[in-house]
C-alpha positions as CSV (number, residue, x, y, z in Angstrom):
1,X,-32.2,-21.1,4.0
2,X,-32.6,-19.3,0.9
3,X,-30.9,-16.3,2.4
4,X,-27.6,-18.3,3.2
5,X,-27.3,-20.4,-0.2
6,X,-27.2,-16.6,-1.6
7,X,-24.7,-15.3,0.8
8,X,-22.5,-18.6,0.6
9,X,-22.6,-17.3,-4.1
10,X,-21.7,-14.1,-3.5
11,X,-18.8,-14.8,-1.0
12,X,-17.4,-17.3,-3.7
13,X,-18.2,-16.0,-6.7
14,X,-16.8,-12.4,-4.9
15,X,-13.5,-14.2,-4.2
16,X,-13.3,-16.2,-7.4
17,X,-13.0,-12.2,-8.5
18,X,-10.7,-10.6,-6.7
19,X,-7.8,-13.7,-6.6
20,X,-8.0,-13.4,-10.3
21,X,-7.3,-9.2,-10.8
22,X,-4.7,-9.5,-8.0
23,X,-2.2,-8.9,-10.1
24,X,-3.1,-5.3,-10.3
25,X,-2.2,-4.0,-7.1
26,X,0.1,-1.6,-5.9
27,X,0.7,2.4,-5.8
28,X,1.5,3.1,-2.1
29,X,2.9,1.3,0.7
30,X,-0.6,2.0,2.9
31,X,-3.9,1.2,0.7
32,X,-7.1,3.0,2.3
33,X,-9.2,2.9,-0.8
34,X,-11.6,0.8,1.2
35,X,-14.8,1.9,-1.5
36,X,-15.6,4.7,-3.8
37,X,-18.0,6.2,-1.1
38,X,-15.4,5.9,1.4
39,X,-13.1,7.5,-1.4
40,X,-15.2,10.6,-1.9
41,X,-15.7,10.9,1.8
42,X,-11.8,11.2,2.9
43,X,-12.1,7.8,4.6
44,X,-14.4,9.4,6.7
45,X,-16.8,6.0,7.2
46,X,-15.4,5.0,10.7
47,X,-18.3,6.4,12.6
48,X,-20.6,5.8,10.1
49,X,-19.8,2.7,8.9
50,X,-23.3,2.2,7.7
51,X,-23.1,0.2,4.1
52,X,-21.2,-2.9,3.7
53,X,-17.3,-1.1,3.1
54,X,-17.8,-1.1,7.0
55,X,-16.0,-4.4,6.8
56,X,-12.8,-1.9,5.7
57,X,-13.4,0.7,7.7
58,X,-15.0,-0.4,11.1
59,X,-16.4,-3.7,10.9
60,X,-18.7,-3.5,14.7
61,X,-20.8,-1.4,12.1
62,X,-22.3,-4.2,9.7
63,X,-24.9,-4.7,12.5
64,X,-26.4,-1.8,11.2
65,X,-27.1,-3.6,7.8
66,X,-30.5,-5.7,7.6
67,X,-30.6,-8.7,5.7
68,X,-27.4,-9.9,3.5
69,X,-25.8,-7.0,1.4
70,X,-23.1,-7.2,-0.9
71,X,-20.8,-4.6,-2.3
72,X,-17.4,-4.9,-4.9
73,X,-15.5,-2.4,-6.4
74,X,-12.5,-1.0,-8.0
75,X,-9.9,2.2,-7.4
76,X,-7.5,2.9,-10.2
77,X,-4.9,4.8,-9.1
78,X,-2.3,6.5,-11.5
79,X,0.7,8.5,-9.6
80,X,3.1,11.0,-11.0
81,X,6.5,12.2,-9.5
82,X,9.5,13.6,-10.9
83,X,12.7,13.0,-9.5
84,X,15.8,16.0,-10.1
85,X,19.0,13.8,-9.1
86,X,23.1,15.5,-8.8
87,X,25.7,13.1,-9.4
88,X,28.5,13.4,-7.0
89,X,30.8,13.0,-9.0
90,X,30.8,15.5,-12.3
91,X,27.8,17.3,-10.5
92,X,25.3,16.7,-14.1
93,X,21.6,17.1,-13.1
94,X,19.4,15.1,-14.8
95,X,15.1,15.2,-14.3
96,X,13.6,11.4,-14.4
97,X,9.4,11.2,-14.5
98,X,8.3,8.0,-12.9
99,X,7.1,5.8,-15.3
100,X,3.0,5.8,-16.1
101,X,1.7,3.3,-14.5
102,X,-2.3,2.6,-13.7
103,X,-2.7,0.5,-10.3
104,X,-6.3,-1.4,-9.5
105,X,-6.5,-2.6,-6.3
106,X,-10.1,-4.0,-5.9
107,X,-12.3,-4.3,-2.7
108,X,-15.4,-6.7,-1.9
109,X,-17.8,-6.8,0.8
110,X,-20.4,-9.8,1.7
111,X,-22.8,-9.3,5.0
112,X,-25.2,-11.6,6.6
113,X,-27.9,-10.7,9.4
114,X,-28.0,-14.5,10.8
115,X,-30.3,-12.4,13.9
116,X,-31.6,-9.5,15.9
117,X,-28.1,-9.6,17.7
118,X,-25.3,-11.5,15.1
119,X,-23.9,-10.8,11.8
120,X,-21.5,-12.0,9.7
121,X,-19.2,-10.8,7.3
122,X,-16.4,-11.0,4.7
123,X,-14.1,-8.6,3.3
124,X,-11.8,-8.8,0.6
125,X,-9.5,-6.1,0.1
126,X,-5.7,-4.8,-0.6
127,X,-4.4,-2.7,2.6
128,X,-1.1,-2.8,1.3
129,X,0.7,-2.0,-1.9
130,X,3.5,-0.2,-3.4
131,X,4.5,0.5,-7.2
132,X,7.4,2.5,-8.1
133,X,8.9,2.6,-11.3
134,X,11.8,4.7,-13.6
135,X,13.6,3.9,-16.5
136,X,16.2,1.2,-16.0
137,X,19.1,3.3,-16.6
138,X,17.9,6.2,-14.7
139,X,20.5,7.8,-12.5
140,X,18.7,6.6,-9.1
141,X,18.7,3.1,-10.2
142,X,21.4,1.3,-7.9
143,X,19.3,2.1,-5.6
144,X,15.9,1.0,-6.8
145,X,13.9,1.2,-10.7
146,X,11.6,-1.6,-10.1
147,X,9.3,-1.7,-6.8
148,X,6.2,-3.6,-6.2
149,X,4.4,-4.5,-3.4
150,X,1.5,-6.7,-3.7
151,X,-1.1,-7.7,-1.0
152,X,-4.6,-9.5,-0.6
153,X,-6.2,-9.5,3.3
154,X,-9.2,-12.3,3.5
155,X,-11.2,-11.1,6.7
156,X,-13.8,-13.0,7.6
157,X,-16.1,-10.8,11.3
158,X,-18.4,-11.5,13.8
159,X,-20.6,-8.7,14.7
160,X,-22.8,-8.7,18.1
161,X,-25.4,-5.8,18.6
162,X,-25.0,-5.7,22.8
163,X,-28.4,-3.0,22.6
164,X,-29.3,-0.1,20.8
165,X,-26.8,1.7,20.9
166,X,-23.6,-0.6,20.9
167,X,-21.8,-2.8,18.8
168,X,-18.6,-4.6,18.7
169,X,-16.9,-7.1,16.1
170,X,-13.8,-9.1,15.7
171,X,-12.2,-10.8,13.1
172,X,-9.5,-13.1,11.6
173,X,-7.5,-11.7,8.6
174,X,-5.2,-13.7,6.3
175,X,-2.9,-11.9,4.4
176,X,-1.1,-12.7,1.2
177,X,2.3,-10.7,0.3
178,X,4.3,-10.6,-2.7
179,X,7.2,-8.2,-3.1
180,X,9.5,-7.3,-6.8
181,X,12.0,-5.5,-6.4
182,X,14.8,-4.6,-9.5
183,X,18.0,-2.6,-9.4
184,X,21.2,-2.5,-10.8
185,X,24.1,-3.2,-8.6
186,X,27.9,-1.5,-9.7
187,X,30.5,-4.1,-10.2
188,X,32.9,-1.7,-9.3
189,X,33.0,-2.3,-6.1
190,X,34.9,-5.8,-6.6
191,X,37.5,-3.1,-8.2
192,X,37.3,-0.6,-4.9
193,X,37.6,-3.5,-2.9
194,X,40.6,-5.1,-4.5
195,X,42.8,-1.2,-4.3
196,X,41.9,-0.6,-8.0
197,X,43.0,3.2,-8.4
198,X,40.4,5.5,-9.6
199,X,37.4,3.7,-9.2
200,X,33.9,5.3,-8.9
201,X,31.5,3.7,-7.4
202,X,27.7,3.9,-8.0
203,X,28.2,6.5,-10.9
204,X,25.3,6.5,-12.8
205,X,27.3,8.2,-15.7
206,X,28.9,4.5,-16.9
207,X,26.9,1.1,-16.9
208,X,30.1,-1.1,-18.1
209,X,30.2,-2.8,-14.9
210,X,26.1,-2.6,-14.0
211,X,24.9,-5.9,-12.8
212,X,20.6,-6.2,-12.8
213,X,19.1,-7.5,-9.9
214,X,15.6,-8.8,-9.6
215,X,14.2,-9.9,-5.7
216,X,10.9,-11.9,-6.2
217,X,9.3,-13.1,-3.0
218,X,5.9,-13.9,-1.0
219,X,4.6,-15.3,1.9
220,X,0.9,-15.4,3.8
221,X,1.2,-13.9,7.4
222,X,-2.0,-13.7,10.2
223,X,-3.1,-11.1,12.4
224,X,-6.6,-9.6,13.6
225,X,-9.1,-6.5,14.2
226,X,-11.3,-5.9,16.8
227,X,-13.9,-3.4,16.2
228,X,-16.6,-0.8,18.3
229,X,-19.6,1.2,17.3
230,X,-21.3,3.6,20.0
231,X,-24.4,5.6,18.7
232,X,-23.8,8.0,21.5
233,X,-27.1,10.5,20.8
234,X,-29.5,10.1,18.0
235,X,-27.5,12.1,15.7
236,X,-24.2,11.0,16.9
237,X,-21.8,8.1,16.6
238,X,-18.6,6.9,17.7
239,X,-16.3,4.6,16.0
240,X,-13.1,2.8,17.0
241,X,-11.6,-0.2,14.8
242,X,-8.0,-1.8,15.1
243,X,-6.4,-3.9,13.1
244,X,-2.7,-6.0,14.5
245,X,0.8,-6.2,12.9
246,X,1.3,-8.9,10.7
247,X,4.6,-10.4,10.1
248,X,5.8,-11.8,6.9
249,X,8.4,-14.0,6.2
250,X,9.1,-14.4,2.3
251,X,10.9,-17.2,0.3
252,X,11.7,-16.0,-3.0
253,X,14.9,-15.8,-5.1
254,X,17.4,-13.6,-6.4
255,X,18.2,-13.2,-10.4
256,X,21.2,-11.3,-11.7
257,X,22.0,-10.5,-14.8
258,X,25.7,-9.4,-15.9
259,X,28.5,-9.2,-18.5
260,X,30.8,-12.3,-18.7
261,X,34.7,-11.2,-17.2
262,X,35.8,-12.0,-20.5
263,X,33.5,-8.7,-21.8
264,X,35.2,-6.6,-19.3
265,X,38.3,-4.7,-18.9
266,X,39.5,-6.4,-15.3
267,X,42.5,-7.3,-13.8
268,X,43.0,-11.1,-14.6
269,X,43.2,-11.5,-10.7
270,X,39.8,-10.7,-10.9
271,X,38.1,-12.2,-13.7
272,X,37.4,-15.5,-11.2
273,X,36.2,-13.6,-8.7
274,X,33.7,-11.3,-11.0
275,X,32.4,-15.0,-12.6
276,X,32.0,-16.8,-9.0
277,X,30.0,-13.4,-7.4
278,X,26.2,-12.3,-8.3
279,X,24.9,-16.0,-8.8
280,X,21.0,-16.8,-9.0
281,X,20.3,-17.7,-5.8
282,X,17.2,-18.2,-3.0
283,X,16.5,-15.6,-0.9
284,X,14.1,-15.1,2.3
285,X,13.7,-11.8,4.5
286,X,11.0,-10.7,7.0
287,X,8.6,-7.8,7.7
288,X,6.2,-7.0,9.9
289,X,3.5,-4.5,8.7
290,X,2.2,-2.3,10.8
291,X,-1.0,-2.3,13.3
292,X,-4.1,0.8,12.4
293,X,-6.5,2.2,14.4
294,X,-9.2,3.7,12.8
295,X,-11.3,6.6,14.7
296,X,-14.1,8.5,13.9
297,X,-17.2,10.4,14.7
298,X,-20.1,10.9,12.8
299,X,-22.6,13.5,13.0
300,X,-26.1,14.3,11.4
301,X,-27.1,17.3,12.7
302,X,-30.3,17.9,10.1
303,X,-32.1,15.9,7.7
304,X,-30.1,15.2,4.6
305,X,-26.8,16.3,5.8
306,X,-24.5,14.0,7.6
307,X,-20.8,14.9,8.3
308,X,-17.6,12.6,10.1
309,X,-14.2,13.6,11.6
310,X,-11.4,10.8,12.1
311,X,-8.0,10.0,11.8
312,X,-6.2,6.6,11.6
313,X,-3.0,6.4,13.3
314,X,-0.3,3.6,11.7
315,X,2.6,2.4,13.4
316,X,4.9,2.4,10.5
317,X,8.0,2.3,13.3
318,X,7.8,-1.5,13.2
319,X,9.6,-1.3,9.8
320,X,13.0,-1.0,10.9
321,X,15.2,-2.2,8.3
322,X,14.6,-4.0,5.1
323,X,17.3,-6.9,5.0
324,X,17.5,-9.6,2.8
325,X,19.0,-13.4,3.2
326,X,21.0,-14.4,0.2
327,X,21.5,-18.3,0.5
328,X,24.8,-18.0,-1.3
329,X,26.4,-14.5,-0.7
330,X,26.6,-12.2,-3.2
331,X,30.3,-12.4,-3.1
332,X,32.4,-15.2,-2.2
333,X,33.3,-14.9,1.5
334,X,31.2,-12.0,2.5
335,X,28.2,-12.0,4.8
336,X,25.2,-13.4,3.0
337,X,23.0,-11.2,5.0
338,X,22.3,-7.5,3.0
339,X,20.5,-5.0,5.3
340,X,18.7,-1.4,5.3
341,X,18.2,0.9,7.9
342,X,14.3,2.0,7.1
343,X,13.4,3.1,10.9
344,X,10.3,4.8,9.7
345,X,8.1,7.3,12.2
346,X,4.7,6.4,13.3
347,X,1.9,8.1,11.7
348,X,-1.6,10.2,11.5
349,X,-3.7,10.8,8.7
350,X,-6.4,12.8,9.4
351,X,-9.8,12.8,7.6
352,X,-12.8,14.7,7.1
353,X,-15.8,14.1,4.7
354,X,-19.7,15.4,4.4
355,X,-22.4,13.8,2.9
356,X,-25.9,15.4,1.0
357,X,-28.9,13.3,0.1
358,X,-29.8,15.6,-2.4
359,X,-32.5,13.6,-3.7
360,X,-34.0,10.1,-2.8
361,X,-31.6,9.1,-5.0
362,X,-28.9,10.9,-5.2
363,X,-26.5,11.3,-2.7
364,X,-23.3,13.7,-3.2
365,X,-19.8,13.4,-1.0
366,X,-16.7,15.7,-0.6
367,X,-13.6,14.7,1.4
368,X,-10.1,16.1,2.7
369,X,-7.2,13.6,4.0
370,X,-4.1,15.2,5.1
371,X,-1.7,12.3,5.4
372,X,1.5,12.3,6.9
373,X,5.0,10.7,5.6
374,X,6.1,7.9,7.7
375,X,9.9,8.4,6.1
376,X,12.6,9.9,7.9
377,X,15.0,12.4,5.9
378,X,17.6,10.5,6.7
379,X,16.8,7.1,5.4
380,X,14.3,8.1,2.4
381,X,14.9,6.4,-0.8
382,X,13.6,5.3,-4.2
383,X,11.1,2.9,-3.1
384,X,8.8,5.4,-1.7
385,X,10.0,8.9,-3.6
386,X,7.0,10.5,-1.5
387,X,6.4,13.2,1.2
388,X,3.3,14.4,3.2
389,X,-0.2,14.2,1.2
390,X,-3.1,16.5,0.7
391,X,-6.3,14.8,-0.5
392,X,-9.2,15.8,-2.0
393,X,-11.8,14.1,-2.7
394,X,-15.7,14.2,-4.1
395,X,-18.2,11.7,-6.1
396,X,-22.1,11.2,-6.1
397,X,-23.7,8.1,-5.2
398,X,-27.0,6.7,-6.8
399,X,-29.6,4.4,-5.9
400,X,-32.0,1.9,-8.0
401,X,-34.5,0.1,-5.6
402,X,-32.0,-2.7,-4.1
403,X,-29.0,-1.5,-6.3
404,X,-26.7,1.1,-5.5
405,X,-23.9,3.1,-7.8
406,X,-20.9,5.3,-5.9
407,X,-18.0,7.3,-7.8
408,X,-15.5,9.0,-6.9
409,X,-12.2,11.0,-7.9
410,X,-9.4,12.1,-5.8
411,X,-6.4,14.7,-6.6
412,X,-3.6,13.8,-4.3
413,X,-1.4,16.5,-3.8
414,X,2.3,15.2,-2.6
415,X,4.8,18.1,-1.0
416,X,8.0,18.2,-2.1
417,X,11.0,17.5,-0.8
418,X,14.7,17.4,-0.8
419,X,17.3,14.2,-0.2
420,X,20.7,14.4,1.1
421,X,23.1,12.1,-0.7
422,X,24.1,9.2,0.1
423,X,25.2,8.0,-3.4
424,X,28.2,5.5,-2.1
425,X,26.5,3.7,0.1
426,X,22.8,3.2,-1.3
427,X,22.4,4.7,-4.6
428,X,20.9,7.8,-3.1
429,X,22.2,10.8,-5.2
430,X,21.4,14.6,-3.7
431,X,17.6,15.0,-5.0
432,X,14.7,16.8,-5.0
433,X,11.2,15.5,-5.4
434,X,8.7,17.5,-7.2
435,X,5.1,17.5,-8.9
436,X,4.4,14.5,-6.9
437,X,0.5,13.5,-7.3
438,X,-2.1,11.2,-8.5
439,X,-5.8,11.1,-9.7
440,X,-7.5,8.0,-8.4
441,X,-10.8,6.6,-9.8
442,X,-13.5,4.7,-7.6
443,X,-16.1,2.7,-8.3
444,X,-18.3,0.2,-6.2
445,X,-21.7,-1.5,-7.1
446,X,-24.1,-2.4,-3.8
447,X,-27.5,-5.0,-3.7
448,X,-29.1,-5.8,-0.9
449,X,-31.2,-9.3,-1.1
C-alpha cells in the first residue's frame, strides 16, 4: 500500500512539472533526448534499457527495474546555423545567423513493480519539436522567420516478464501539439496579378508591400507502442520498440499585419482589393507524424564494460505536404486552401554508445549518432535549414545509495548544404547552409524507493 500512495506522488507531482515548463520545447523536428545517460550514450539504451528512461527508449525493459523508480530530467539544447542567401533579382549576397535561442525539452519517468511478472509505467516526454528563428527582415523570410513546434506525449505501459529471458510491453500515448509559425507574405502579388508592369515578387530588397503572418494552432492526437526485450545470452540483449503515427488535426487562427491602401502607392482599382485580402481569420490543417522503431543490441562482454549498437528508423514519408485551411481566403475569390509539397524520405539514424563502471560509483559514457536528413533537395526550406548529423556524445553518471546523478554534453555536427532557388514561388532564394551545429546539455536525477 505504501509503495503505491508513493508511486501515485511522484506520477502527479512529475506531471504537475513537466505541463508547467512546456513552453520550453522545441529545436528539431525529431526529439530523441530521451535522458542524459541515454544522451551520453548516442541513444544507445534500446537493448539495455535497464533504468527507468526505458520508458523512452524500449519500454518491455522496465521489467528489469525492482521496486518503484523514478527519474526526471532536462536537455537544453542551443543550435547554431548560418544561412548565405542570392537574391535573384540584383544577385546581393547577404549571411543571416539563426537567432540564439536555448530549447528545454524535459523528460520524466515513474515505474512500479505491482509483481514477479507486471509492471507499470509512465513516461512524460517531448518526441517532437522544432525551433527556428532569423531576424524578421532577413532575406529568407517570405518563406519562414518564426518556426515552432511544440509537443508533450503522456505514455502510460504495461510490462509482462513471460520468463527469464523475455519481455514485452505496450502502451497508450496521448500527444499534445502546438505549432507557430511567422512570415512575411509580398503584397505584390495583388500587383503581378492585376498586369502591374515591373513588379518583383518576393524581393527581399523592399518591404513596402510586406504583410506579417503569424499561424498559431494545436490539437491532442493518439497513437501507440508496443515494445520487446530478449536477453539472448547472459551477456547479450536484444531490443525492439515501436511506436505508431499519430495524426493531428489543429484549430488555430491566422493574424496578419499590414499597411492600410491609403499608405501605399496602388492603383485606386486596387486599394479595395488590398483592404478586403489578408484578414484575421481561423485556420485548421492536419499532420500525421511519423511511426519509430527503435533497435538495439546490448553487449557486456567483461565486468565493468558494457557496450550497445542500434539504429531507429522514422518514417518521415508520411509528411507529404504542409497545407493550411484559411476559413476566409486570403484573397477574395481564391481557393482558401494554401498547400506545400514537403514529401520527405524515410529515415535511419544509427547509434553506438559504451559504458565504464569505473568505480562503484562512477560510471562514465561516450556515444556517436550519425543521423540522416529526412529533406529532399528539392523541397528543403526555412523551417528545417538542416542536413545530415554527426553526434558526439559523453558524460559520467554518479550514484548516492538510492539516488543517482547522469550528465551529459553533445557536439552536433550538421553538413552543409546547398538550395536551389525557388524564390517566386516559396521564398526560397539560392542558399547555402553552413556551420550548422549545437551543444546540448543533459541532466536527469534517479531514486529508487
Amino acid at each position: 500500500m505504501r509503495g503505491r500512495s508513493c508511486f501515485s506522488v511522484v506520477v502527479w507531482g512529475a506531471l504537475f512539472m513537466l505541463l508547467a515548463a512546456q513552453s520550453a520545447f522545441g529545436a528539431g523536428f525529431g526529439l530523441y533526448e530521451g535522458s542524459a545517460r541515454g544522451n551520453a550514450l548516442g541513444g544507445a539504451m534500446v537493448g539495455r534499457a535497464d533504468d527507468p528512461s526505458a520508458l523512452f527508449f524500449n519500454p518491455a525493459g522496465i521489467t528489469q527495474l525492482p521496486g518503484i523508480q523514478f527519474m526526471a530530467g532536462a536537455t537544453a539544447i542551443l543550435p547554431s546555423m548560418d544561412v548565405t542567401t542570392t537574391n535573384m533579382y540584383d544577385g546581393r549576397t547577404i549571411t543571416t545567423s539563426s537567432e540564439d535561442n536555448v530549447w528545454v525539452p524535459p523528460h520524466l519517468y515513474a515505474t512500479y513493480q505491482y509483481s514477479d511478472r507486471v509492471w507499470f509505467g509512465l513516461g512524460v516526454f517531448s518526441p517532437f519539436g522544432l525551433g527556428t528563428e532569423f531576424d524578421s527582415s532577413w532575406p529568407g523570410r517570405y518563406n519562414n522567420y518564426n518556426a515552432v513546434i511544440q509537443t508533450l506525449t503522456v505514455n502510460p505501459n504495461v510490462a509482462l516478464k513471460l520468463n527469464d529471458r523475455l519481455s514485452i510491453a505496450a502502451g497508450l500515448e496521448l500527444m499534445w501539439f502546438d505549432l507557430k509559425l511567422e512570415n512575411f507574405i509580398d503584397g505584390n502579388v495583388l500587383l503581378a496579378r492585376a498586369g502591374v508592369p515591373g513588379v518583383k515578387v518576393n524581393d527581399p530588397s523592399t518591404n513596402l508591400f510586406d504583410i506579417d503572418q503569424t499561424l498559431k494552432g494545436d490539437s491532442y492526437g493518439y497513437g501507440f507502442n508496443l515494445a520487446v526485450h530478449y536477453r539472448l545470452l547472459d551477456w547479450v540483449s536484444l531490443g525492439l520498440s515501436y511506436r505508431s503515427q499519430v495524426k493531428q488535426h489543429l484549430e488555430g487562427d491566422a493574424k496578419f499585419d499590414k499597411k492600410p491602401s491609403s499608405a501605399l502607392p496602388l492603383p485606386p482599382p486596387l486599394a479595395p482589393i488590398w483592404d478586403a485580402s489578408f484578414q484575421n481569420t481561423d485556420v485548421s490543417g492536419s499532420v500525421i507524424l511519423p511511426d519509430m522503431l527503435f533497435m538495439g543490441v546490448a553487449f557486456r562482454p567483461i565486468e565493468r564494460w558494457s557496450f550497445e549498437v542500434g539504429a531507429v528508423w522514422n518514417r518521415w514519408s508520411t509528411y507529404d505536404a504542409l497545407t493550411i485551411v484559411y476559413d476566409d481566403p486570403l484573397v477574395p475569390g481564391t481557393s482558401p486552401v494554401v498547400s506545400r509539397i514537403k514529401d520527405w524520405n524515410d529515415t535511419w539514424r544509427i547509434q553506438f554508445g559504451v559504458e565504464y563502471n569505473a568505480l562503484p560509483w562512477l560510471d562514465l559514457r561516450a556515444g556517436y549518432v550519425y543521423d540522416q536528413e529526412p529533406v529532399t533537395d528539392e523541397h528543403v526550406d526555412y523551417l528545417v535549414p538542416a542536413n545530415d548529423r554527426h553526434l558526439f556524445n559523453f558524460g559520467p553518471g554518479f550514484k548516492f545509495g538510492p539516488w543517482s546523478l547522469d550528465l551529459s554534453y553533445t557536439y552536433i555536427y550538421i553538413t552543409d548544404r546547398d538550395v536551389a532557388e525557388r524564390q517566386i514561388s516559396e521564398g526560397i532564394l539560392a542558399s547555402e547552409y553552413r556551420n550548422g551545429n549545437a551543444h546540448l546539455f543533459g541532466a536527469s536525477i534517479g531514486y529508487k524507493f
